[in-house]
N, CA, C and O atoms as CSV, one atom per row, in Angstrom:
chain,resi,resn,atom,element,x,y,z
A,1,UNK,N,N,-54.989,-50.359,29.343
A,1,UNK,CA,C,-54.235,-49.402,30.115
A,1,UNK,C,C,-52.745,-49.462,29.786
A,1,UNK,O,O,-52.012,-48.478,29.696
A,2,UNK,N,N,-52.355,-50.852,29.602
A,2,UNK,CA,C,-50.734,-50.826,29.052
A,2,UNK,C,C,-50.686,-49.789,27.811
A,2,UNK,O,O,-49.861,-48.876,27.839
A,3,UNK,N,N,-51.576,-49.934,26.720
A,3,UNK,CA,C,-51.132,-49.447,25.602
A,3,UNK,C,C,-50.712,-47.841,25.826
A,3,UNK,O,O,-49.623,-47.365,25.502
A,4,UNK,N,N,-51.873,-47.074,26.486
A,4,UNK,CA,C,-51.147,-45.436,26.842
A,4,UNK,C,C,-49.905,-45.104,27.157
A,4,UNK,O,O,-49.234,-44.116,26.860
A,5,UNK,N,N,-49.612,-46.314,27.973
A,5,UNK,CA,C,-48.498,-46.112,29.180
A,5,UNK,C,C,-47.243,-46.304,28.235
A,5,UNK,O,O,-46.140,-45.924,28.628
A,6,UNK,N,N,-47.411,-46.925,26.916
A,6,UNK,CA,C,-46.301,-47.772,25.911
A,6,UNK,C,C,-46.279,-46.362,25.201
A,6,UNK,O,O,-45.243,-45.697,25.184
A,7,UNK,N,N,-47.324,-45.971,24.678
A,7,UNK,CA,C,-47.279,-44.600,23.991
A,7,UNK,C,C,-46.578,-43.423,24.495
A,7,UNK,O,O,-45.587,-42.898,23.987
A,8,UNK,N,N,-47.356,-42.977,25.811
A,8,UNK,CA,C,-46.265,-42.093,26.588
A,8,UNK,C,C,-44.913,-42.499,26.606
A,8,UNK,O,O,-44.057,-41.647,26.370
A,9,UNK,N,N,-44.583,-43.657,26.847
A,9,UNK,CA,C,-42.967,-43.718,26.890
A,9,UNK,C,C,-42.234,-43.952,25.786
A,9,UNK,O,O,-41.016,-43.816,25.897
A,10,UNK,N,N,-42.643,-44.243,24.840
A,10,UNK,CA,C,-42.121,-44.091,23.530
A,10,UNK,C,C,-41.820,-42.706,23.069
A,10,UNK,O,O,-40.811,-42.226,22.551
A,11,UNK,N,N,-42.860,-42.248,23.368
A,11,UNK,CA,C,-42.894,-40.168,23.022
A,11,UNK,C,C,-41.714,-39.770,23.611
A,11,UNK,O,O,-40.692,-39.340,23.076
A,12,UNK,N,N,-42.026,-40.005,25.044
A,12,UNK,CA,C,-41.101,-39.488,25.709
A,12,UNK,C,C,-39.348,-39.863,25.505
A,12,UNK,O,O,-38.379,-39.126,25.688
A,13,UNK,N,N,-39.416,-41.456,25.008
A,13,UNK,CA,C,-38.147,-41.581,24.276
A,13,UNK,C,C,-37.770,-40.841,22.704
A,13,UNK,O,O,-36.656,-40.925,22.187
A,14,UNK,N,N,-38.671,-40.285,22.236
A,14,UNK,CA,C,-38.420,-40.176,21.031
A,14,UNK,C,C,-38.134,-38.667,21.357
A,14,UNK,O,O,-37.119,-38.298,20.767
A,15,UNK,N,N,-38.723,-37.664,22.126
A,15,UNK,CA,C,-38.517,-36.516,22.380
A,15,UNK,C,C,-37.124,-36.443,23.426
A,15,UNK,O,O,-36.596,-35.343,23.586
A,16,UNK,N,N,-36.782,-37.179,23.849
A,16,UNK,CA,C,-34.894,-36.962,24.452
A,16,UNK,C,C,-34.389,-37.087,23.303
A,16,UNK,O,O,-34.028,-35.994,22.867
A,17,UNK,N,N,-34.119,-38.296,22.318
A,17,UNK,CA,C,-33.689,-38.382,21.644
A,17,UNK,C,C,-33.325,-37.064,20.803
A,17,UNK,O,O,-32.160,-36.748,20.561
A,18,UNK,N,N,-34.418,-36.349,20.394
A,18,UNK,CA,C,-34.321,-35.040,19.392
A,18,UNK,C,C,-33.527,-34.385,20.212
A,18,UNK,O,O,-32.433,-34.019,19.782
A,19,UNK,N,N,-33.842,-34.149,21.330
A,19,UNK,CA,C,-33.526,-32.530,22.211
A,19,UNK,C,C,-31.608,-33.085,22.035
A,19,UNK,O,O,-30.756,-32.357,21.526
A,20,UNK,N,N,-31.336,-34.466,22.586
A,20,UNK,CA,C,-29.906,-34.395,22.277
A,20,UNK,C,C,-29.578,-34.805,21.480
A,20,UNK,O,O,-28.538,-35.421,21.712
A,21,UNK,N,N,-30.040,-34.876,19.983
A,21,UNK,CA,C,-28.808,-34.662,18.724
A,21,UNK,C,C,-29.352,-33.090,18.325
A,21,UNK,O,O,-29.001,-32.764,17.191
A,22,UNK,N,N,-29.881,-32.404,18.813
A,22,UNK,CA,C,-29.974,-30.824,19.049
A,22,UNK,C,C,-28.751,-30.781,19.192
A,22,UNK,O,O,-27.874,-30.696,18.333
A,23,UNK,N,N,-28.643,-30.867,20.820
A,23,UNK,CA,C,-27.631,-30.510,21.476
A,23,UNK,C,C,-26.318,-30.565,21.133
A,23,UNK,O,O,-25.400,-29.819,21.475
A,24,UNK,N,N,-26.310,-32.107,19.991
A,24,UNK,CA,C,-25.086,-32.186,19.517
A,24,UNK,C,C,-24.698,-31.780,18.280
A,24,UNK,O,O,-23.524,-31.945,17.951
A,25,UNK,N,N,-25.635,-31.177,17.386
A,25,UNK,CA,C,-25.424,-30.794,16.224
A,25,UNK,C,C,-24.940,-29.299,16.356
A,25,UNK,O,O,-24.507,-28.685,15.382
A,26,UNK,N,N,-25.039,-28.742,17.631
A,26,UNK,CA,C,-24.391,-26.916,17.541
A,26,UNK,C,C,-22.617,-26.827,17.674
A,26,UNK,O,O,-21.984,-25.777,17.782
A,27,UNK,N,N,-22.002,-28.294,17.632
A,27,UNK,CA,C,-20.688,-28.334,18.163
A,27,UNK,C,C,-20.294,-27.906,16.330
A,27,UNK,O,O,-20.950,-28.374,15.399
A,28,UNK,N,N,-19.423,-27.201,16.196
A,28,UNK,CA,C,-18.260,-26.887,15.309
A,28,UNK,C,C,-16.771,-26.747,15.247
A,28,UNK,O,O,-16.178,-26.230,16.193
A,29,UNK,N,N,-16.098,-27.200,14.131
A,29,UNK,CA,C,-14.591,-26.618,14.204
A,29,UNK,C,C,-14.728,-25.066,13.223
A,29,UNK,O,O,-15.463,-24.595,12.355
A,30,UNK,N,N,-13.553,-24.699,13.981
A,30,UNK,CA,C,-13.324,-23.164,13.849
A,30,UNK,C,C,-12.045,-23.584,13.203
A,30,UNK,O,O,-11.382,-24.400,13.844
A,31,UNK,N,N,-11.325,-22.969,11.453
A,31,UNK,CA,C,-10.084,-22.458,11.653
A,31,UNK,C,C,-9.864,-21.487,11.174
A,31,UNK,O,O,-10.539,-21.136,10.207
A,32,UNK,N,N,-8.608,-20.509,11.778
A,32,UNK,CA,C,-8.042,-19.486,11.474
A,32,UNK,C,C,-6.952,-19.659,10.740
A,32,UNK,O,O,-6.068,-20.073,11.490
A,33,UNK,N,N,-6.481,-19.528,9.410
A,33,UNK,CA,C,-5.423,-19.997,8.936
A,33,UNK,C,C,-5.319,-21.677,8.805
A,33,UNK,O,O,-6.096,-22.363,8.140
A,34,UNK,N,N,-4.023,-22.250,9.703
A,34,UNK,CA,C,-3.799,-23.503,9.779
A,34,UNK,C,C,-3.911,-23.541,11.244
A,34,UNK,O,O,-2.830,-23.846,11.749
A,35,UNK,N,N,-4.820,-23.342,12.075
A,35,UNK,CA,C,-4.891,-23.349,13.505
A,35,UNK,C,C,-6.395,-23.333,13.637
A,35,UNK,O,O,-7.123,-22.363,13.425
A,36,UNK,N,N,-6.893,-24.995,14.162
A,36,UNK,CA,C,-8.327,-25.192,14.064
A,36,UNK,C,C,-8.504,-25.311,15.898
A,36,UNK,O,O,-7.726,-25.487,16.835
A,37,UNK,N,N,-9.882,-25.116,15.751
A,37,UNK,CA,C,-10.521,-25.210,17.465
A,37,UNK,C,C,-11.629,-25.884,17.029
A,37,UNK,O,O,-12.161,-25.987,15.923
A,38,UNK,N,N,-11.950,-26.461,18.460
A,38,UNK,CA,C,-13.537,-26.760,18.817
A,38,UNK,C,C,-14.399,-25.565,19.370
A,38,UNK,O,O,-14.158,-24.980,20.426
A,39,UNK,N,N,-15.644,-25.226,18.343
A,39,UNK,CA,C,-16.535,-24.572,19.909
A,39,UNK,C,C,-17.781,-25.117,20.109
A,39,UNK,O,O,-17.848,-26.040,19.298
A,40,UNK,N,N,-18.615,-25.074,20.619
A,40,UNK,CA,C,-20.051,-25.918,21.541
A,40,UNK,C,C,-21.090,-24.379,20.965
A,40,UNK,O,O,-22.311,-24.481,20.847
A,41,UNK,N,N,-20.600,-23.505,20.769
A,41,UNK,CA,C,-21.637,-22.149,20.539
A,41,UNK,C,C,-21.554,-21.604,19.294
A,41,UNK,O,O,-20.401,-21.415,18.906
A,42,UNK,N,N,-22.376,-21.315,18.599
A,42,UNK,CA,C,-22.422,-20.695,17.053
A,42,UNK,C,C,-22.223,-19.300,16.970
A,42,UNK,O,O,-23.143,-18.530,16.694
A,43,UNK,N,N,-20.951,-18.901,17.219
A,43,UNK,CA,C,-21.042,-17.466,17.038
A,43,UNK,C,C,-20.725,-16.793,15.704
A,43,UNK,O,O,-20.204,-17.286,14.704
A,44,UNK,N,N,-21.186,-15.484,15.935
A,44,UNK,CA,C,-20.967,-14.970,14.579
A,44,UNK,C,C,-19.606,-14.567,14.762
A,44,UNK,O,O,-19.470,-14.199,15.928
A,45,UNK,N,N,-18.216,-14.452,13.918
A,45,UNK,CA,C,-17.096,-14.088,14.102
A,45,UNK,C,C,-16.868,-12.512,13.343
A,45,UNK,O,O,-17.258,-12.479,12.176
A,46,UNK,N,N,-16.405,-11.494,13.776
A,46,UNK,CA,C,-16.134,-10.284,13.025
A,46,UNK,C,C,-15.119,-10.419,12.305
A,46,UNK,O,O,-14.023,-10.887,12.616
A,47,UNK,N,N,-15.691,-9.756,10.723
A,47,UNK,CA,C,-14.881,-9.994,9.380
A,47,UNK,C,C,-13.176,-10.354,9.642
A,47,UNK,O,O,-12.437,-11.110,9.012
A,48,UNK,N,N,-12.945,-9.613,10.656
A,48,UNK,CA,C,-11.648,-8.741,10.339
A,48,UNK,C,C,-10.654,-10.418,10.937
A,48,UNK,O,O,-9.487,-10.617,10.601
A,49,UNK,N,N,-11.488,-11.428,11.853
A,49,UNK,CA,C,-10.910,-12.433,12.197
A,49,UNK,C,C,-10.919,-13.677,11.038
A,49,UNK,O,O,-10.411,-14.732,11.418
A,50,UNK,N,N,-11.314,-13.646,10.020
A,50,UNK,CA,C,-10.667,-14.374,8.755
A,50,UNK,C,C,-11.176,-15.817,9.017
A,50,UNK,O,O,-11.359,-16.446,7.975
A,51,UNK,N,N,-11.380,-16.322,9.879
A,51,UNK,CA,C,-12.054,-17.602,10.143
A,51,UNK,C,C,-13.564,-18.279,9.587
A,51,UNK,O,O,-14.563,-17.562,9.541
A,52,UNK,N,N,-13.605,-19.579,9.219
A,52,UNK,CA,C,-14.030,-20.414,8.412
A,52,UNK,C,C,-14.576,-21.517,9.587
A,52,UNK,O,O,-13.761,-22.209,10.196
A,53,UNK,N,N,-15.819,-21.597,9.805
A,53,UNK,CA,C,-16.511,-22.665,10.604
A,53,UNK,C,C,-16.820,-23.843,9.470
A,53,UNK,O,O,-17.319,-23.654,8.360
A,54,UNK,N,N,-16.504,-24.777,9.893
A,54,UNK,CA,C,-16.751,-26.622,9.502
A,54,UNK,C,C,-17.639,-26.923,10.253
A,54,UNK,O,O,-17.910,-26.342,11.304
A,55,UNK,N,N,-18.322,-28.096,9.682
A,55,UNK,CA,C,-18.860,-28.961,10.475
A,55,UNK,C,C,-18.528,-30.061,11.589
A,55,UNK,O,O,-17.416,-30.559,11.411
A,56,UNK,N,N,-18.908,-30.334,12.193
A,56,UNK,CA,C,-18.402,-30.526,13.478
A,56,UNK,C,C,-17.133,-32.121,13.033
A,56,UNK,O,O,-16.020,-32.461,13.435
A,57,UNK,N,N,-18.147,-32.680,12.017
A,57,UNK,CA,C,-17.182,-33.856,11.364
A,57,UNK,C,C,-15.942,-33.681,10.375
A,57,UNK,O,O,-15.202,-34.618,10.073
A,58,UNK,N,N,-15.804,-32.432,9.926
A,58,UNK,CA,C,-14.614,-31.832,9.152
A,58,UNK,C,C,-12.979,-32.049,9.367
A,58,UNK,O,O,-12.300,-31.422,10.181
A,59,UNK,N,N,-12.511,-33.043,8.489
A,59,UNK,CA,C,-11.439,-33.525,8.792
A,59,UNK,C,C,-10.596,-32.370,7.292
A,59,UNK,O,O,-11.030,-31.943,6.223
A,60,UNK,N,N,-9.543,-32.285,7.865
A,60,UNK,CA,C,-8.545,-31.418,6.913
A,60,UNK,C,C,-8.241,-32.623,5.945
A,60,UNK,O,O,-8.383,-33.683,6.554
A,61,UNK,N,N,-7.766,-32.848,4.279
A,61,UNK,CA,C,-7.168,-33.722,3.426
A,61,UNK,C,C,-5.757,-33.808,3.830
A,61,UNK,O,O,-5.078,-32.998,4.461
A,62,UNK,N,N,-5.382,-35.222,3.225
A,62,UNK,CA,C,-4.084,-35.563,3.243
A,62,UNK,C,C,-2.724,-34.310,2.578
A,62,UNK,O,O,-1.564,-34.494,2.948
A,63,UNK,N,N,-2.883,-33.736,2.117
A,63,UNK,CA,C,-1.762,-32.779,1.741
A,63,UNK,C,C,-1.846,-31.823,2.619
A,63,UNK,O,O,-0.750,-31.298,2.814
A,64,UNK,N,N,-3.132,-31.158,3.535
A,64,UNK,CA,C,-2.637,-30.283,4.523
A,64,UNK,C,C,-2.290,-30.178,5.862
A,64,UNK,O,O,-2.383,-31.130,6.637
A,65,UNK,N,N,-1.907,-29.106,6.172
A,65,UNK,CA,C,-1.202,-29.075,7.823
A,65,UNK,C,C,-1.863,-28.054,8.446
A,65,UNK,O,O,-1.908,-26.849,8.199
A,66,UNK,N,N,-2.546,-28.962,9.591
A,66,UNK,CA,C,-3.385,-28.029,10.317
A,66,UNK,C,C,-2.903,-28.439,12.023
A,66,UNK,O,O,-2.391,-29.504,12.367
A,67,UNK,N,N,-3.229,-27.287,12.905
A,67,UNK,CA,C,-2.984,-27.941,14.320
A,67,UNK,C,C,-4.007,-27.321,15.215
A,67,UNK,O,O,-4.252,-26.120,15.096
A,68,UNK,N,N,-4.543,-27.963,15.990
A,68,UNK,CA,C,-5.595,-27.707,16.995
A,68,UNK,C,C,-5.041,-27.395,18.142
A,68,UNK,O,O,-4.198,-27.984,18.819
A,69,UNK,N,N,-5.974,-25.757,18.387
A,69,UNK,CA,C,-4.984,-25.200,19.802
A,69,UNK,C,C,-6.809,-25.096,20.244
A,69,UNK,O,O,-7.761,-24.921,19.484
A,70,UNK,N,N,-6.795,-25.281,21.755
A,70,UNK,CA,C,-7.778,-25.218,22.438
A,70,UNK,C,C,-7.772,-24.373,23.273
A,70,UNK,O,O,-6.899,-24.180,24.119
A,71,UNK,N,N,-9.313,-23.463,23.011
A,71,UNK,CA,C,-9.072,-22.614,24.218
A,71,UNK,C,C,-10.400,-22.239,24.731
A,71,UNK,O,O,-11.192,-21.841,23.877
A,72,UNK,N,N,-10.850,-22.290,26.084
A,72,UNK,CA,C,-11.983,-21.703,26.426
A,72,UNK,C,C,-12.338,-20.343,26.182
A,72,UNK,O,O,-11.497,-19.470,25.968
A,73,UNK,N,N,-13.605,-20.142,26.212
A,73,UNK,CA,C,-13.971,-18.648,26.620
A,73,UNK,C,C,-14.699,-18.489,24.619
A,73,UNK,O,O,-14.755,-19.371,23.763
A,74,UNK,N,N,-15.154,-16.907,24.531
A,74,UNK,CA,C,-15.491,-16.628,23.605
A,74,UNK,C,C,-14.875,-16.096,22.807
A,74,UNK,O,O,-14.715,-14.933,23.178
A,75,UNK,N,N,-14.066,-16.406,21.196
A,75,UNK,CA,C,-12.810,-15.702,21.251
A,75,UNK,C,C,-12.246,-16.477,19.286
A,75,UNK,O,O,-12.661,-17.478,18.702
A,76,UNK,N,N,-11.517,-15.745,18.989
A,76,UNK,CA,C,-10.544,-16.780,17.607
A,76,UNK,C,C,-8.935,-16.409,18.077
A,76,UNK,O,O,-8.459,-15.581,18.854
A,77,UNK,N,N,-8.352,-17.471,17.187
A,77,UNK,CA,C,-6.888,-17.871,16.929
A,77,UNK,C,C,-6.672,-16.873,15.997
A,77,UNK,O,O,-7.453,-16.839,15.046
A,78,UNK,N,N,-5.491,-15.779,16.078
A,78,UNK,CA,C,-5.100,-14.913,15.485
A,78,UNK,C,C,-3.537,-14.228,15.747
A,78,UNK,O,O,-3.195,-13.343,16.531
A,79,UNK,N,N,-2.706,-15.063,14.703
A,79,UNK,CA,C,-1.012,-14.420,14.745
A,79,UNK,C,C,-0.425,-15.108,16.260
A,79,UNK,O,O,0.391,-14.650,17.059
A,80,UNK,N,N,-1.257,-16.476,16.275
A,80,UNK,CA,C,-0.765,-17.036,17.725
A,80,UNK,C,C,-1.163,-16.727,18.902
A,80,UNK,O,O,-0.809,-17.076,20.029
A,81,UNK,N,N,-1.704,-16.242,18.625
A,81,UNK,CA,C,-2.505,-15.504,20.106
A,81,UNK,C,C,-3.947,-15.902,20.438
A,81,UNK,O,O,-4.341,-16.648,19.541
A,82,UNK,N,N,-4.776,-15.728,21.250
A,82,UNK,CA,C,-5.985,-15.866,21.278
A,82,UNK,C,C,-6.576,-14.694,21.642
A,82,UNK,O,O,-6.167,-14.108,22.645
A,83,UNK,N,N,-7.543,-14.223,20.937
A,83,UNK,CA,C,-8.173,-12.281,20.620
A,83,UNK,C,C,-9.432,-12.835,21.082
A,83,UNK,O,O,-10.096,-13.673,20.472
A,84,UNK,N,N,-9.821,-12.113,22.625
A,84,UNK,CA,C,-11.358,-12.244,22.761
A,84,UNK,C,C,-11.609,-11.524,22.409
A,84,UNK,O,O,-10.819,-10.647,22.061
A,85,UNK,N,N,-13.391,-11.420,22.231
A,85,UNK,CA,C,-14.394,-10.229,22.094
A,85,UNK,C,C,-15.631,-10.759,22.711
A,85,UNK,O,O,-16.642,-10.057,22.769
């Protein structure tokens, strides 16, 4: 009777496990120009906003200059501003 009970809970550890590096693999950086964000949602961005999604581990190289502006909501960094849609 132990052995089921070891099985079920193993499953059941092995199936959280997946569901949250799911969860954590949809995070991305966004930049527009030299102005990067975080977002948690994969959206598609319209052409006309010029932006380049990284992977969530994407560090800029030593020769460039980048700065992270944060902003909620659904939306890109554009001429300093933040442009929802």
């Amino acid at each position: 009777m132990k052995l089921p009970i070891r099985l079920l809970t193993a499953t059941a550890l092995g199936l959280g496990t997946l569901a949250f590096s799911a969860l954590s693999a949809s995070a991305a950086i966004v930049c527009s120009g030299t102005v990067c964000w975080h977002t948690h949602e994969m959206y598609e961005y319209p052409p006309a906003a010029g932006v380049i999604v990284h992977p969530d581990d994407w560090r800029w190289g030593a020769g460039e200059h980048f700065s992270w502006r944060e902003h909620a909501g659904r939306g890109y960094w554009q001429g300093g501003r933040w442009t929802e849609w």
